[in-house]
N, C-alpha and C positions, 0 to 999 in steps of 0.2 A: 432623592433621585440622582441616579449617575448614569451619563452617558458617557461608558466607557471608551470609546473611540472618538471624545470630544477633548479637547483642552479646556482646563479647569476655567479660564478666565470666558473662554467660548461661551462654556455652558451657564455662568453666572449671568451674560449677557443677553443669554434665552430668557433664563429662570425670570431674571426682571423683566423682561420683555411680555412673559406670559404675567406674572403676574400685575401690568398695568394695562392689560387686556378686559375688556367687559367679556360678562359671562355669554352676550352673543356673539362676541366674537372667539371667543372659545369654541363656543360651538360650532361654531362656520368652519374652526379648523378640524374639528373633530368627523364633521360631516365629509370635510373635505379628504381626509386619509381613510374614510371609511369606503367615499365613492371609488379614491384609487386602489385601495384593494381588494375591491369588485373588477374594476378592470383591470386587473394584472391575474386574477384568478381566471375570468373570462377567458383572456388572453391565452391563459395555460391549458385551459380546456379547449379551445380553440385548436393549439399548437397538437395536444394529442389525440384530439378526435375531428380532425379537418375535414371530413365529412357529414358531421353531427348535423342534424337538423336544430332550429330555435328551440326545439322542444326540449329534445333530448341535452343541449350548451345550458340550459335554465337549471336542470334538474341535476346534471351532475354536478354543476357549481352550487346548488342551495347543497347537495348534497356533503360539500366538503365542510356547512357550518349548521344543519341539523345531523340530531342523531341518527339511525338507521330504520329505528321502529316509526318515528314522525314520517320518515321518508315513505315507507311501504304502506304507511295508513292514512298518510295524506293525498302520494299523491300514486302509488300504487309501483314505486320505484324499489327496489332492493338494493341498495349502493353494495351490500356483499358480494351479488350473481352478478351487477353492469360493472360494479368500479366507478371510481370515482371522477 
């Protein structure tokens, strides 16, 4: 793994740092960047439909991480005709 925009001494001091981590703490971090890129996608749907209702902020952000056909047959969404 390379973290290009890291300094090499940087990044070794991650690399150990993760690997003297237990795997639930792992996973707390892994939870933890997954919940902030639910709220920065939020966020973005937010920013470009600031009138959207709850319903409509839910469906076009699941819609940015299922496919299209899941979207229209689950939940009756076309991400093609609304966008994303």
């Amino acid at each position: 793994m390379s973290l290009n925009d890291t300094h090499p001494k940087i990044e070794a001091i991650l690399i150990e740092g993760y690997r003297r981590m237990s795997a639930a703490e792992k996973m707390a971090r892994v939870r933890a960047m997954s919940v902030a890129v639910q709220v920065l996608g939020l966020a973005d749907v937010r920013r470009a439909h600031p009138d959207a209702d709850e319903r409509e902020l839910a469906l076009r952000l699941a819609s940015r991480r299922l496919d299209a056909e899941t979207m229209r047959r689950a939940f009756g969404w076309d991400p093609e005709l609304e966008g994303f």
